[in-house]
C-alpha positions as CSV (number, residue, x, y, z in Angstrom):
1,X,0.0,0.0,0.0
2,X,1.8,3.6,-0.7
3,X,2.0,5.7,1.3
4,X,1.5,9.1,0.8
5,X,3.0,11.9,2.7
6,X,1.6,14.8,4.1
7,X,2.3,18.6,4.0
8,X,2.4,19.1,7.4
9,X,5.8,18.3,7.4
10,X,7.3,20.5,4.8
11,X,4.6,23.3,5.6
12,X,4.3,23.0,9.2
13,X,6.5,20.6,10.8
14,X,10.1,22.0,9.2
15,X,9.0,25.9,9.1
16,X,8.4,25.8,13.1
17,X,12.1,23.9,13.7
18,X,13.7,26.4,11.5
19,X,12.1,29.1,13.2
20,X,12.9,28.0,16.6
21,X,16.5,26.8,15.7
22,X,16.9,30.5,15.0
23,X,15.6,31.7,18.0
24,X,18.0,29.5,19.9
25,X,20.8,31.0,18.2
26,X,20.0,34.8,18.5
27,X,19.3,34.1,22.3
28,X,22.5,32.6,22.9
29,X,24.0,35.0,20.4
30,X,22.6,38.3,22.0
31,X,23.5,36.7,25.2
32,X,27.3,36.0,24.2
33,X,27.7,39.9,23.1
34,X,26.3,40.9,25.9
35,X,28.9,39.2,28.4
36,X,31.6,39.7,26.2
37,X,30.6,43.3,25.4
38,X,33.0,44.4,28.8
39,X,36.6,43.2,29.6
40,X,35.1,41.4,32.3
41,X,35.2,42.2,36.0
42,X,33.2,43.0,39.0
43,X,30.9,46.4,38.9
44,X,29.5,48.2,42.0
45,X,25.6,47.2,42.3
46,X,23.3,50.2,41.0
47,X,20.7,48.6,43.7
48,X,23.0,50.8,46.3
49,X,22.1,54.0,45.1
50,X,18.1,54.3,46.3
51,X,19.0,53.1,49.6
52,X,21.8,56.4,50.0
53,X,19.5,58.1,48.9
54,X,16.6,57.6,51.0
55,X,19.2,58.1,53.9
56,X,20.1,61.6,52.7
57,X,18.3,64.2,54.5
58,X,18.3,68.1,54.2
59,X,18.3,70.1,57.1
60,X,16.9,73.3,58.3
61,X,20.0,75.5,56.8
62,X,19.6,73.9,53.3
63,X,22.3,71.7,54.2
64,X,22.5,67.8,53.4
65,X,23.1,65.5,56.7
66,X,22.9,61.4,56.3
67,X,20.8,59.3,58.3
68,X,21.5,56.2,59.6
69,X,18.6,54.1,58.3
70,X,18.8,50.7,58.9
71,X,18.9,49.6,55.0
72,X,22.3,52.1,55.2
73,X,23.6,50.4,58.2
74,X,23.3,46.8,56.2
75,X,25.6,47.9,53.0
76,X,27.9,49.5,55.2
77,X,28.3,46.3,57.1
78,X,28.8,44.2,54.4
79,X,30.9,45.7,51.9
80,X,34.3,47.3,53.1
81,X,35.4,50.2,51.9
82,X,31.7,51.8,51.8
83,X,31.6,55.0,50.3
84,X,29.4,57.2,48.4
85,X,28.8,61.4,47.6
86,X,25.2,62.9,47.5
87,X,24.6,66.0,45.9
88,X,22.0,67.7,45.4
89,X,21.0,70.8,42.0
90,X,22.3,73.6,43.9
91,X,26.1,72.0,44.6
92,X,25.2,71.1,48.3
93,X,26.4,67.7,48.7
94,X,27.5,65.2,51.5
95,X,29.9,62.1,51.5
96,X,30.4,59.3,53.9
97,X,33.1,57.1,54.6
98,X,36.8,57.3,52.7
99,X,35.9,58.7,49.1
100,X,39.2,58.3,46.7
101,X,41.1,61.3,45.9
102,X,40.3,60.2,42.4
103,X,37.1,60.8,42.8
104,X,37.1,64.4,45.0
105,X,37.3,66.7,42.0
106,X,34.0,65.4,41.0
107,X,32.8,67.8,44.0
108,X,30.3,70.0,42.7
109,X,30.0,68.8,39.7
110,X,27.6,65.4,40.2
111,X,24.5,67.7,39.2
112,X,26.1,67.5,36.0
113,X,25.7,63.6,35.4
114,X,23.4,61.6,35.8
115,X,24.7,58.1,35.2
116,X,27.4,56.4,34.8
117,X,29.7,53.3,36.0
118,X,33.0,53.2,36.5
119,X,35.7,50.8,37.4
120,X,39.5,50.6,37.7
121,X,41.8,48.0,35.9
122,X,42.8,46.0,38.3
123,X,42.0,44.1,41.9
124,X,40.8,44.8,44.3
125,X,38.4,47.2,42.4
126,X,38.5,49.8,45.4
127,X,37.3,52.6,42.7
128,X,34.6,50.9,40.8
129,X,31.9,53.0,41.5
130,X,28.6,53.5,40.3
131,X,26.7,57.6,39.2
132,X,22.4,57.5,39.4
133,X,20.4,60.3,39.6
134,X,17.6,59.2,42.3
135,X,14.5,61.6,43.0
136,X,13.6,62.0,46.9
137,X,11.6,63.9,49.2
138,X,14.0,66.0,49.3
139,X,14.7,66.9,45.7
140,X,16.9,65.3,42.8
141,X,20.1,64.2,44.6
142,X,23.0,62.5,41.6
143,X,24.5,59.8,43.7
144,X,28.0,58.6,43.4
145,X,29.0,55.5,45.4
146,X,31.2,52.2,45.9
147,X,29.7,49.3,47.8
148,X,29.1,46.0,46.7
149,X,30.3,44.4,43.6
150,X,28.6,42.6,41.6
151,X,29.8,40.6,38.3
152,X,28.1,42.0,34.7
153,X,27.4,38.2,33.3
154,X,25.0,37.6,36.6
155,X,23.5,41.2,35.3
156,X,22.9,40.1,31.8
157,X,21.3,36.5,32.7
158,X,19.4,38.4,35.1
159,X,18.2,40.9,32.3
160,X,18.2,37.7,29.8
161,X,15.4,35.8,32.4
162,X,13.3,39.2,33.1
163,X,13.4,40.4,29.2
164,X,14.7,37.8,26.4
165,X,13.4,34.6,28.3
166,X,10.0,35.7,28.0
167,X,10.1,37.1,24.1
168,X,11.3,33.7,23.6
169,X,8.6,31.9,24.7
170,X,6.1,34.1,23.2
171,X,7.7,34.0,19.9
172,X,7.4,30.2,20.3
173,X,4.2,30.1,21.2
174,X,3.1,32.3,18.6
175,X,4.8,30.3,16.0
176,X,3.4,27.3,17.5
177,X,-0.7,28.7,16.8
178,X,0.1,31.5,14.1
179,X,2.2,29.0,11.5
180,X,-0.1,26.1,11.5
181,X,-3.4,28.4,11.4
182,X,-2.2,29.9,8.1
183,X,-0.7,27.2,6.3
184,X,-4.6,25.5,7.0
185,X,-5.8,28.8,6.1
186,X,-3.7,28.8,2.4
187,X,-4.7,25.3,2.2
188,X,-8.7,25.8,2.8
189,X,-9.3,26.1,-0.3
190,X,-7.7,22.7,-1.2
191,X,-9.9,21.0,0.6
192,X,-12.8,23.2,-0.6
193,X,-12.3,22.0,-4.3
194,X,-11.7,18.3,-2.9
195,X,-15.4,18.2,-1.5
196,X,-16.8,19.7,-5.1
197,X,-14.4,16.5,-6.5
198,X,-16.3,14.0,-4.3
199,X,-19.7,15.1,-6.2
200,X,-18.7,14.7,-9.5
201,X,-20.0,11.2,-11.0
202,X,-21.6,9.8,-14.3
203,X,-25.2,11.4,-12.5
204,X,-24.0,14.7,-12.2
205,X,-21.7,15.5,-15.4
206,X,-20.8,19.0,-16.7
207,X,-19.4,19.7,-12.8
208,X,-15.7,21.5,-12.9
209,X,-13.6,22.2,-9.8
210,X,-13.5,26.3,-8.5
211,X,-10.5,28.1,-9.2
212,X,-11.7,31.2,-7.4
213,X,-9.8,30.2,-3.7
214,X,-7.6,28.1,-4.4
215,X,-3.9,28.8,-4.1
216,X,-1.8,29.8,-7.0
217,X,0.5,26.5,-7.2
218,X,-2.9,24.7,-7.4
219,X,-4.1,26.6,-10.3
220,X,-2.7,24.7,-13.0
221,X,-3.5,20.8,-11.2
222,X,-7.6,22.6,-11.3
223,X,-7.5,23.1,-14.4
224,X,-5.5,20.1,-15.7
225,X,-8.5,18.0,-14.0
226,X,-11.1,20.6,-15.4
227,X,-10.2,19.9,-19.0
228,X,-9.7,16.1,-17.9
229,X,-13.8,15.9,-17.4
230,X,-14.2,17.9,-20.4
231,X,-13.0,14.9,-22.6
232,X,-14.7,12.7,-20.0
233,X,-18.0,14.3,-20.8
234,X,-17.4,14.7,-24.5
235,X,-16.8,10.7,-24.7
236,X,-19.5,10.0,-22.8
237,X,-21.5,12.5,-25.0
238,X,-20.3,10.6,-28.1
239,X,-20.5,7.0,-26.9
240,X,-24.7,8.2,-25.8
241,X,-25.2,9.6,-29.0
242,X,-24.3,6.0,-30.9
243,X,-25.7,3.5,-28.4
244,X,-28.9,5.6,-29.1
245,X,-27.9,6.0,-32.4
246,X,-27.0,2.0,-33.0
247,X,-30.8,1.4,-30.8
248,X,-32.8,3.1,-32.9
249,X,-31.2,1.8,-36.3
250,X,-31.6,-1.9,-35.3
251,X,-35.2,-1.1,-34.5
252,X,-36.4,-1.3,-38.1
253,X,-34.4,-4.6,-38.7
254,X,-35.3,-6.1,-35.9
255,X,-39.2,-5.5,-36.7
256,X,-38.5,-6.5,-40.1
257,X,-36.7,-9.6,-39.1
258,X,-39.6,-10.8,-36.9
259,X,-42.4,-10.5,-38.6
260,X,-40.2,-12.4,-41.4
261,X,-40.3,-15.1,-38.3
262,X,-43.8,-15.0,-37.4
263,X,-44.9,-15.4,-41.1
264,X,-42.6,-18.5,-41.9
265,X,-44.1,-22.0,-42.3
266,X,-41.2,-24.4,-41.1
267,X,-40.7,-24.5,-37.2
268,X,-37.2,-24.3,-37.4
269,X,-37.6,-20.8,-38.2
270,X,-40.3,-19.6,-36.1
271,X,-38.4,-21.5,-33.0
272,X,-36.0,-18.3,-34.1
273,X,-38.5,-16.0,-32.1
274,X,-37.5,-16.0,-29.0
275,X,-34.0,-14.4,-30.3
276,X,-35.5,-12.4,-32.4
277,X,-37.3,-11.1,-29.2
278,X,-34.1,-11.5,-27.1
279,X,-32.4,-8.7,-29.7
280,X,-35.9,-6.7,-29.5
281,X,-35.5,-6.4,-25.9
282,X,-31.8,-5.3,-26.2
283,X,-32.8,-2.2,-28.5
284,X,-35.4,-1.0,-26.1
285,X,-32.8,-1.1,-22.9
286,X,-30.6,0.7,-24.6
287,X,-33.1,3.2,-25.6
288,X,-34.2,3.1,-21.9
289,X,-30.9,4.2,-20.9
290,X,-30.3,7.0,-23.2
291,X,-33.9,8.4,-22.0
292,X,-32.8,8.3,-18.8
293,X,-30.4,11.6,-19.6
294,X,-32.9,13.1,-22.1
295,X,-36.5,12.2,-21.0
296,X,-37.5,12.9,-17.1
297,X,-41.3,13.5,-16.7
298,X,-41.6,13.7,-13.0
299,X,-44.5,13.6,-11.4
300,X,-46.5,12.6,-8.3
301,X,-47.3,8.9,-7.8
302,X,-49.6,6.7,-6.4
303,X,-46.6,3.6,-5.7
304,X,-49.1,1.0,-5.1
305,X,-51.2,1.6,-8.2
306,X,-48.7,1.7,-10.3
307,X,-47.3,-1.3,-9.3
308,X,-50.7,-2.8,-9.3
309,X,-51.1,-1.9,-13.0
310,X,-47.5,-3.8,-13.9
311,X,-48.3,-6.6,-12.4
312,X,-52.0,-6.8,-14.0
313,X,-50.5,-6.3,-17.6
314,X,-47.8,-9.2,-16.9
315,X,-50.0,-11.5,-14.9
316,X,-51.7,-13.0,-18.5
317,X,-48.0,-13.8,-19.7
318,X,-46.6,-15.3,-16.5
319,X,-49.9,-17.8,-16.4
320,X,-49.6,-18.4,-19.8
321,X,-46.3,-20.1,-19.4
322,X,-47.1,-22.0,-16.1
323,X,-46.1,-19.5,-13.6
324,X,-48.5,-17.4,-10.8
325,X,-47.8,-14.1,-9.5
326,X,-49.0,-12.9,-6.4
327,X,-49.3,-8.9,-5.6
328,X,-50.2,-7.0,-1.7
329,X,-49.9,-4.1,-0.7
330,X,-49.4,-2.4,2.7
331,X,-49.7,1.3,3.3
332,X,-48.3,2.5,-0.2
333,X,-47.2,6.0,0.1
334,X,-47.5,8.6,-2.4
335,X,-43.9,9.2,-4.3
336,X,-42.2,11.5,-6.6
337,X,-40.6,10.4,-9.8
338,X,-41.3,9.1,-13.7
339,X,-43.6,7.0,-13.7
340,X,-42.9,5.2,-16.9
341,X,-39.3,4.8,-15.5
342,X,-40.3,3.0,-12.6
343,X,-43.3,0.7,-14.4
344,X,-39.7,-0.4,-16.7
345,X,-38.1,-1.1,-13.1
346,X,-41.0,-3.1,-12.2
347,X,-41.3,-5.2,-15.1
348,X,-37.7,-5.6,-15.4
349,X,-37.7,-7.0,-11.8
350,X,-40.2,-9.4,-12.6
351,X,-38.6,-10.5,-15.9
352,X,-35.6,-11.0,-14.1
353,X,-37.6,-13.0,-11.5
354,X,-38.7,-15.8,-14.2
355,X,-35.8,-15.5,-15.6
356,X,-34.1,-17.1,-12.7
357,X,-35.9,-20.1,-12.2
358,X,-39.3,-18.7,-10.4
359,X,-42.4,-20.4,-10.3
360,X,-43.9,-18.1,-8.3
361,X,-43.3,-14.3,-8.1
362,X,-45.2,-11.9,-5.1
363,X,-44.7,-8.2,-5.6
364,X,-45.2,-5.9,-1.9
365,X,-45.5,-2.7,-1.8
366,X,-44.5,-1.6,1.9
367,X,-44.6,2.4,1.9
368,X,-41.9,3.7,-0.5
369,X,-40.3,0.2,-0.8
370,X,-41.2,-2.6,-3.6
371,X,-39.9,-5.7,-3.4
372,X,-39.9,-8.7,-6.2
373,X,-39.6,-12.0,-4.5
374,X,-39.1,-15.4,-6.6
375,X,-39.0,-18.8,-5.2
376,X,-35.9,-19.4,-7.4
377,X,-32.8,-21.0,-6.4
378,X,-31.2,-17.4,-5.2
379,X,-28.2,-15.7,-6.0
380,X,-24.9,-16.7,-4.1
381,X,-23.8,-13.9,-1.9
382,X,-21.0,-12.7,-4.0
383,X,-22.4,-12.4,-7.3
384,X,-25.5,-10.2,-5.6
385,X,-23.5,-6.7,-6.5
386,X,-22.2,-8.1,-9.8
387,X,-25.4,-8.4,-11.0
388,X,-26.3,-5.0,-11.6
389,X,-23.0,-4.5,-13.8
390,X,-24.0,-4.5,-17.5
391,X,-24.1,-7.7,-19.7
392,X,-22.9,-9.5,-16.6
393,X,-25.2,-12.9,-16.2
394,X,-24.8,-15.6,-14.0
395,X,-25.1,-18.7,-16.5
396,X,-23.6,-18.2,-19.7
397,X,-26.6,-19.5,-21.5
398,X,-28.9,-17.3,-19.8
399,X,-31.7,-15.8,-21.7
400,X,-31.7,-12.4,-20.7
401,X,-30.0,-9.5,-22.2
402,X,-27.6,-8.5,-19.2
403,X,-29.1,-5.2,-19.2
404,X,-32.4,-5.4,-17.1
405,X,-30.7,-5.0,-13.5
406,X,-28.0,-2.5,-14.8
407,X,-31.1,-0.1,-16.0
408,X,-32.9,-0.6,-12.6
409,X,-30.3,0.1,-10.8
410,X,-29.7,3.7,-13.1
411,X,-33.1,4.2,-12.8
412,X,-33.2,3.9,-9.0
413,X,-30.2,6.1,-8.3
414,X,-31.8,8.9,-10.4
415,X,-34.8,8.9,-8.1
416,X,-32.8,9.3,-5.6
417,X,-33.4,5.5,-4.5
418,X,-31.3,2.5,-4.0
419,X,-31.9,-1.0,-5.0
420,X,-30.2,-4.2,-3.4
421,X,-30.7,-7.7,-3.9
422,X,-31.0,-10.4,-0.6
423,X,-31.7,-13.6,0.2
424,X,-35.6,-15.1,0.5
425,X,-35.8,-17.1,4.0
426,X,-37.2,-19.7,2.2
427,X,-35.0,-20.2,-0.5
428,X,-34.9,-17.9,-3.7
429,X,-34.4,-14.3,-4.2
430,X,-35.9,-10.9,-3.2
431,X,-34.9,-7.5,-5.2
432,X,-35.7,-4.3,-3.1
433,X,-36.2,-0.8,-4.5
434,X,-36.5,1.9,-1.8
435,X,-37.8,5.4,-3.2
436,X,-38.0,8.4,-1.4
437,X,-41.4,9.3,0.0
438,X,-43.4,12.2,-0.9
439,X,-44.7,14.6,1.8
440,X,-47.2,17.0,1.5
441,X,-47.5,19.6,3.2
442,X,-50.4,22.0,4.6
443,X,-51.0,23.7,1.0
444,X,-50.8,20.3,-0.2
445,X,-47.9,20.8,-2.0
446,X,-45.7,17.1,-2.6
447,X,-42.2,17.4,-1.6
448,X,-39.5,14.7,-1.6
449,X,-38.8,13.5,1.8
């Protein structure tokens, strides 16, 4: 069995790993430049800057003074060295614990920044130091401090987990439902034109496949199939036109030829009738299946009278030739269809009947459903579909023309019917042909149930 592979691989599947193979590597691209973007070495943490701050006070000259808030007391205590320089717009400033000379002739002129970080060269790092500008109670104070260091690639996975971690997963996710939804979105109208390919059959020819959403790359396999069932219907146009064509020629021979057989003296030639009737019957079903595209007089009908009326015009014949038909009905319903199509079903079904081996045929109508049961020896199980295919007969030396099922069962389908074949409990066979009811409704309108 092939097996056919899918686009969700190349469309879905492969798009998404690309897409999230490249997000892997930007990550741990960005991330690389970012802790390679320094030397390396420890910087002083910015987080020490609010906390002086919020211990800077003003007092009642104008003057800055520090307080010795506990938050204050804590970085002092664990970083030696502790230092730091608050000043505020108007130059006023304040400094606690040993500030580097390096750093004194920044005296009055903090205002002037507002951030930066520094760091010297070597260990032990005594002036790395860190510039904010904080806003306080007090006013803007530009802070410039050394306390604990901290290293810069614990910053940037820090700033990687807060910011990039999370437009990663986003972008994955949104790859994950945006991707698939339009590739099934370009794809819709693939599946659109392969539902409007299910409905196209011998029934319902002159069909071609929409063009109008169907993606560009499609385009040309549309129309490739679109001019495909434009031959299929001309050659099924042609091939009507000389069945019908061939039927009605061999009419007039045929009527010749038998009345040629009628009139002779000898029995030898007249014993040639039944053929000559065999070849009669053959024209008319192939007629009858070029009507069946040309001539549809639908109509409302009473199921159990027409059946009634088949069965009355054969009866004579079947008694005539030793056989006895039987006919009940049960709650006919009133259906929909041509009625001289289904009195050819009818009379077909009980040809067929004698045909195989019946003595005695009974015709029920049950509703919308009539069934043909013969007291024949049946039809074995497999051949019970085979039988409707045309010229197919299950003796070789049968009688019959192989059409008679084959038209039934065209017949059938057109009304909107089916037709199947089962077994008799008693022995033989019973052929079933369920039509669609009629309904009518409170104008008294009939419409197909």
């Amino acid at each position: 069995m092939t097996r056919h592979r899918s686009l969700k691989r190349p469309l879905i599947v492969y798009p998404l790993l690309f897409h999230f193979g490249t997000l892997v590597a930007s990550f741990a691209v960005l991330l690389a430049v970012a802790l390679r973007v320094d030397s390396g070495g420890p910087y002083t943490d910015e987080q020490i800057t609010p906390v002086i701050a919020r211990a800077v006070a003003r007092k009642t000259d104008g003057n800055l003074t520090i307080r010795m808030t506990p938050e204050l007391v804590e970085l002092r205590n664990e970083t030696s060295g502790f230092w730091f320089v608050a000043e505020d717009d108007e130059g006023r400033s304040v400094s606690f614990g040993p500030v580097p000379a390096a750093y004194r002739s920044l005296s009055n002129h903090l205002s002037d920044l507002s951030y930066a970080q520094l760091r010297d060269r070597r260990a032990p790092y005594n002036l790395a130091a860190v510039v904010r500008r904080e806003v306080t109670p007090i006013g803007p104070l530009t802070v410039l401090g050394h306390g604990k260091l901290t290293e810069l690639s614990f910053i940037v996975i820090m700033a990687s987990n807060v910011v990039l971690l999370p437009t990663f997963l986003l972008l994955v996710l949104t790859s994950l439902i945006v991707t698939p939804w339009i590739v099934r979105r370009s794809l819709a109208g693939v599946s659109r034109i392969a539902q409007e390919a299910e409905q196209i059959d011998t029934d319902r020819r002159g069909r071609r496949l929409s063009e109008t959403h169907v993606p560009q790359e499609i385009v040309p396999l549309v129309r490739a199939v679109n001019e495909a069932l434009r031959r299929l219907d001309d050659g099924y146009e042609r091939q009507r036109r000389f069945i019908a064509s061939a039927a009605h020629e061999l009419r007039t021979p045929i009527a010749i030829l038998r009345a040629k057989v009628d009139a002779a003296s000898d029995a030898a030639t007249r014993n040639l009738g039944k053929d000559v009737q065999r070849l009669a019957t053959l024209a008319e079903q192939l007629l009858d299946l070029e009507r069946l595209d040309t001539e549809r007089n639908d109509e409302e009908l009473d199921l159990a009278a027409l059946v009634r009326r088949v069965v009355a015009d054969l009866a004579p014949l079947l008694i005539a030739s030793g056989r006895t038909v039987e006919f009940q009905a049960d709650g006919g319903q009133r259906s929909r269809g041509d009625g001289a199509a289904l009195e050819r079903v009818v009379t077909n079904l009980i040809q067929n009947a004698i045909e195989h081996g019946g003595e005695h045929v009974s015709v029920r109508v049950t509703g919308a459903t009539v069934e043909v049961e013969d007291n024949g020896p049946g039809i074995p199980a497999e051949e019970r579909e085979r039988v409707f295919e045309p010229f197919h007969r299950l003796r070789p030396r049968s009688t019959g023309s192989g059409l008679g099922l084959n038209l039934v069962q065209q017949v059938v389908k057109r009304h909107g019917g089916r037709v199947t074949i089962v077994a008799a409990e008693g022995g033989g066979t019973i052929a079933r042909v369920e039509l669609a009811a009629c309904k009518v409704n409170a104008e008294g309108v009939a419409g197909k149930l």
